[in-house]
N, C-alpha and C positions, 0 to 999 in steps of 0.2 A: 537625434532627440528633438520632438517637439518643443519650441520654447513659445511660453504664453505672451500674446500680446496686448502692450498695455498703451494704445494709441489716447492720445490727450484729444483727440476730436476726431469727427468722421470723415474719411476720406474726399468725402465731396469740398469739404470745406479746405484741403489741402488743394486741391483741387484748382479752386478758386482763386486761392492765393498763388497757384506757378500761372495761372493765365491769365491773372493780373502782368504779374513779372517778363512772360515771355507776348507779352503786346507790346510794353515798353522797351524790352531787347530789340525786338522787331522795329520798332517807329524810329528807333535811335541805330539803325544797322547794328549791333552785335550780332556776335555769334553764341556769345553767352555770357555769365553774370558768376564771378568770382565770389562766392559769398563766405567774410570769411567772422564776418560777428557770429559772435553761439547764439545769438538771438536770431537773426537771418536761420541760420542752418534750422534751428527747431523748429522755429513759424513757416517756414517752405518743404519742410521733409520729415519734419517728426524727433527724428534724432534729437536724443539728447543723454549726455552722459552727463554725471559731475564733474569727469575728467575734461570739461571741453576746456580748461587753458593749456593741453598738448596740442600739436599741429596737428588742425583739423578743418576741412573748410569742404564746401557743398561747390560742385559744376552746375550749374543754370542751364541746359542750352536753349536755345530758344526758338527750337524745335526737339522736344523728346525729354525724357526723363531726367530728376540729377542724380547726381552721381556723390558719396560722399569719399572723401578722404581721409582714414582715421587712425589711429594707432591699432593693432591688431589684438589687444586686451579688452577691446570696446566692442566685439563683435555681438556680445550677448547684448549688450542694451542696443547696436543697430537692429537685430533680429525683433526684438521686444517693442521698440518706438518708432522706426525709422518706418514708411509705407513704403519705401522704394528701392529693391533689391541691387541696383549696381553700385559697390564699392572698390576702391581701391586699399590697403590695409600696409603700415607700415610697422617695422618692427623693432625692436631698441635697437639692433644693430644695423640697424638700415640707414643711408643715406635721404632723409626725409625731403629734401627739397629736389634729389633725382626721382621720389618716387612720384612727386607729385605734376612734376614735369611730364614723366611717363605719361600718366592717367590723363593729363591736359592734353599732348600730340593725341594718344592713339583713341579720345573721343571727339577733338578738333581738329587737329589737323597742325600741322608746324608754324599757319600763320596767321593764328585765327584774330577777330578782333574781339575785345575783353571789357566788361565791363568789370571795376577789381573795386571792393571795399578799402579804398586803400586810408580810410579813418580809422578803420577795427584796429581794436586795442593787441588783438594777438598775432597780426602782421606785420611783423618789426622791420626795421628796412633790411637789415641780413636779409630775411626771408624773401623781402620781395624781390631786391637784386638777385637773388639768386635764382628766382623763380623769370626773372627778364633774362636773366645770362643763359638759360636752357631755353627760352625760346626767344630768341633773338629778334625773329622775323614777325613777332605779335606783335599787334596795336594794344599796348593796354592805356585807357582811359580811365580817373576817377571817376562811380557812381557810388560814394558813401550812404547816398542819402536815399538811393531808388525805394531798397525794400524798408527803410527805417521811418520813410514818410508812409508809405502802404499800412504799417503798425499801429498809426496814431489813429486811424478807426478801427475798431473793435468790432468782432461781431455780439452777436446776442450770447454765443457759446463763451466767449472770452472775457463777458464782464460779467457772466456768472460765476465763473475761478472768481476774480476780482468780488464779487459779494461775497464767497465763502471763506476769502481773505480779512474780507473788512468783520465779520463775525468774528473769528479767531481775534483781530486786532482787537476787539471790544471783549474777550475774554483777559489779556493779557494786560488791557486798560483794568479792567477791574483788580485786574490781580496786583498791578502799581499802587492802587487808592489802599487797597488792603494791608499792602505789606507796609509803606509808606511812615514805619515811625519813629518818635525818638530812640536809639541808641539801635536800630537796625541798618546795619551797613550797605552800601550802594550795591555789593556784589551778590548779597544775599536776596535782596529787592528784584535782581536781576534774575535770580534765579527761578524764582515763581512768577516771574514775568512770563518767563520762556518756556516753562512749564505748562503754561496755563497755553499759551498761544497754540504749544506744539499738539496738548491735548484736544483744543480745537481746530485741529484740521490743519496747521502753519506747516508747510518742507521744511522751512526752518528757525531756528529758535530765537533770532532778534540780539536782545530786545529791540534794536530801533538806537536811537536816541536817547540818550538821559546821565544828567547829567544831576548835582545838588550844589548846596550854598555859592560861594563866588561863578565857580563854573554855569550853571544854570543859566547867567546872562547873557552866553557867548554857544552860539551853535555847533551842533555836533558833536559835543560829550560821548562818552561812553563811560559805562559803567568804572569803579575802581573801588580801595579798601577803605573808603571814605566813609566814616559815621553819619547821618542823619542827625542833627539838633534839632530842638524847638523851634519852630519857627522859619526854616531854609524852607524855602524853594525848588520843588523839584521840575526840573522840565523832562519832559517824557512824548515820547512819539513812537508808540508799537508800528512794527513795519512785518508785519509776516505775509507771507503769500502760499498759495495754492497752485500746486503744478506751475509755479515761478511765477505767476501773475498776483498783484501787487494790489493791497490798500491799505491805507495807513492814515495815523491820527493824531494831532495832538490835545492836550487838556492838562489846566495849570492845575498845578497842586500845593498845599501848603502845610508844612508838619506841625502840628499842634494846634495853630491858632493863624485869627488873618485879620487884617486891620480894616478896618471902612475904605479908606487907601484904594488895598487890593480888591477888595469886591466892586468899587467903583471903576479900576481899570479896565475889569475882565469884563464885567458888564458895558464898558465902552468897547471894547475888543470885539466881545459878540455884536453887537448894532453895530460897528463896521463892515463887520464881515457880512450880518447881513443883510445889508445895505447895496455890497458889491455882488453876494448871489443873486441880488432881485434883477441884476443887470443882465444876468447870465443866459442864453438860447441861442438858438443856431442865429447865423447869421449876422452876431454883434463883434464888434471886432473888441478882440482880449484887450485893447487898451482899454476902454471904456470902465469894466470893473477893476483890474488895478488901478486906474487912477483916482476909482472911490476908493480904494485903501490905501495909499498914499497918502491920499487928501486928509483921509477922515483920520489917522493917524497923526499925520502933523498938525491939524486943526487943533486938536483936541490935546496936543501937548506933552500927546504920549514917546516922543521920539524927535532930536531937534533934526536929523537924518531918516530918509528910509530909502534904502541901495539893493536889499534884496529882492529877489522874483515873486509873483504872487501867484502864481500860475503856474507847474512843472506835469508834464503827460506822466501817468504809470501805466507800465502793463507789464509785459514780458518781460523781467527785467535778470541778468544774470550776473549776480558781481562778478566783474565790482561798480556795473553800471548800475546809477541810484537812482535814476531818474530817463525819461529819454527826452531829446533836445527839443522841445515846444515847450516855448517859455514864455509867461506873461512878464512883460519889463518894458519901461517906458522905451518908443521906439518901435517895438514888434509890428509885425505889420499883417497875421495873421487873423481870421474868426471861429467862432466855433463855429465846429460840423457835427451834428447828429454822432455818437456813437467814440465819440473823443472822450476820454475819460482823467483827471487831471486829481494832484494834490496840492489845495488851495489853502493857503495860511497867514495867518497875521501875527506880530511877535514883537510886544514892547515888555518893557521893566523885567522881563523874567520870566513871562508869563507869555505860551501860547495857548492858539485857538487853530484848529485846523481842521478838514472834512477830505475824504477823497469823491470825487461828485463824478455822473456819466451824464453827457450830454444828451437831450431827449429830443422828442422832434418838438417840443414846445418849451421847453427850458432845460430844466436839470433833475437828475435824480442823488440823493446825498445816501449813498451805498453803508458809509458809518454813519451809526445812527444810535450813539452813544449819547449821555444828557449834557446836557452841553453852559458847563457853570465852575466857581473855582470849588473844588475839592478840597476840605482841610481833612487830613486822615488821622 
C-alpha cells in the first residue's frame, strides 16, 4: 500500500543540511555522527513521530545516507516523513540496545569512530554503556553541539513555520484578553486559549505560560482551578508552533481596572525593550542589547535584581526542550547572524513584554506583531 508523503521541506534542503554535517565528520575524522536528539533526527532526515521519547536515534555517515533507528510501530510516520529509506526497527520484545549495536557494526564497521550526542536528553547513561559494551573497540567522542549550533540559522522555509506560529500565538493572545474576567477560572481561560491557537494552525495547544494574582509574579505558571478577581494580574505567553517550529509572546494584562502605576511600568517596559531592539543586527554582539535591559530596568527602578536571560533562540523545538541554548546573559560571548531567530523579553512587577524576532541582514524582523500596551479585559 501506497502511503502519502507528508515531507516538512524539500529535499534539497535536507540535503544541505547532511552536507553541512558530513564536512564536519570529515574535518574532525569520524566516521559518523550518532544523533540521538528528536530535534537532530527530524532537521537531518525528516522523521518524526510523537513517539520520539522511545529509543530512537539517526546514523550520520559521513559518507552516504542515514540510517534511522526506531521502534517498529513507527514505520508509517518513517514511510510518510522520513526522505531516507534505510532503517533498522525494533520490537517491544526485542533487545533494543543489541539491536542498535547491530545496525552500528554492519553500516560501520566494529570500530568505527563516533561522534555521539551524548547531552540528548533520551540517552541515559544505561543506554549509552551499553551501546559502548557492544562495541568495545569504537572511539566515541562528545559532539552535543555539532548539529544544534547548525539550527540556530534558519533557513527562509523554517521561519516561515515560525511566522505561521507567531499568527496562531496572536490568535490565542486575543483569545486571553477576551476571556480574561472577574469570576472566570484560570482553566477555563486556558481553554479558549488553546482553542483559538489550535484553530489557527498551532500542533499544539499550549497555552504557554500563565499564571494570575500572587502567582503571576513568579515565572512559569501554568494554568489551575483558580478564580480571576478584579483587579489580578495575569501573566500570559502563548507558545504554539507549526510543524514544531516555535514563536511565542508575551502581554500584560489586568482584570477589571489598572492604576497609573501600571500603565506607567508597562510603558517603561515597552521603551526598554525598545531601546535594546534598536541595538539589534547582525554583527552586534548579544551583550550589547541585554545590557540595555538590564540597565534600563534597574535604572528606572522597576527591579532591585535582574538574573534572568534576555535573549533565548526558538525553532525546532520538541518537548520538553523550551528553548534551544543561545542565550543572551551577561558574559555570552556570541553575535547575531543573519537568519538567527530568538524570544526576547523583559519582566518587572507582574507584567511582561515580549516579541519573538528573526535576524535580517540589516537588523530584525519582529514575526509577532501583536499591539503591544497593558490590556485591561
Amino acid at each position: 500500500m501506497m502511503v502519502e508523503t507528508n515531507y516538512w521541506f524539500e529535499k534539497a534542503e535536507y540535503d544541505q543540511r547532511l552536507a553541512r554535517v558530513r564536512q564536519q565528520l570529515v574535518a574532525k575524522g569520524y566516521d559518523a555522527l550518532l544523533a540521538f536528539m528528536p530535534e537532530s533526527v527530524t532537521w537531518l532526515t525528516g522523521f518524526f513521530t510523537r513517539a520520539y521519547s522511545s529509543f530512537q536515534f539517526a546514523i550520520i555517515p559521513a559518507n552516504g545516507d542515514p540510517t534511522v533507528i526506531c521502534r517498529d510501530v513507527e514505520a508509517y510516520y518513517l514511510d510518510s516523513t522520513c526522505l531516507f529509506p534505510d532503517r533498522e526497527m525494533w520490537s517491544d520484545s526485542d533487545d533494543k540496545t543489541a539491536v542498535a549495536v547491530r545496525a552500528i557494526r554492519s553500516r560501520l564497521g566494529g570500530s568505527p569512530r563516533l561522534a555521539v550526542e551524548m547531552g540528548a536528553w533520551p540517552l541515559s547513561v544505561a543506554r549509552f554503556n551499553g551501546l559502548r559494551a557492544g562495541l568495545p573497540d569504537a572511539l566515541m567522542l562528545d559532539e552535543s553541539q555539532l548539529v544544534t549550533e547548525m539550527r540556530f540559522i534558519k533557513s527562509p522555509a523554517e521561519i516561515s513555520y515560525q511566522r505561521r506560529a507567531a499568527r496562531a500565538a496572536e490568535a490565542g493572545m486575543a483569545a486571553a484578553i477576551g476571556a480574561a474576567r472577574p469570576g472566570v477560572s484560570e482553566r477555563d481561560m486556558a481553554a479558549e486559549i488553546c482553542s483559538a491557537m489550535i484553530r489557527a494552525g498551532s500542533d499544539l495547544p499550549g497555552p504557554g505560560v500563565m499564571s494570575s494574582g500572587e502567582r503571576a509574579y513568579h515565572l512559569h505558571g501554568g494554568y489551575s482551578d483558580r478564580v480571576l478577581a478584579h483587579g489580578d494580574i495575569v501573566q500570559i505567553e502563548t507558545t504554539p508552533n507549526v510543524r514544531h517550529y516555535h514563536a511565542r509572546f508575551m502581554r500584560p494584562i489586568r482584570v477589571g481596572q489598572a492604576s497609573d502605576e501600571d500603565r506607567r511600568t508597562v510603558e517603561q517596559l515597552i521603551a526598554i525593550q525598545d531601546a535594546a531592539l534598536a541595538e539589534v543586527r547582525p554583527g552586534v554582539a548579544a551583550t550589547v542589547p541585554d545590557a540595555v535591559y538590564r540597565e534600563g530596568v534597574l535604572a528606572a527602578g522597576l527591579r532591585e535584581t535582574y538574573t534572568n536571560k534576555t535573549f533565548y533562540s526558538v525553532g525546532l523545538l520538541l518537548a520538553p526542550s523550551g528553548g534551544e541554548p543561545l542565550e543572551a546573559a551577561p558574559g555570552c560571548a556570541w553575535r547575531f547572524v543573519p537568519g538567527m531567530t530568538f524570544h526576547t523579553y523583559v519582566l518587572a512587577r507582574g507584567f511582561g513584554m515580549s516579541e519573538t524576532i528573526a535576524i535580517t541582514d540589516n537588523g530584525y524582523e519582529r514575526l509577532t506583531q501583536f499591539p503591544r500596551q497593558l490590556f485591561i479585559s
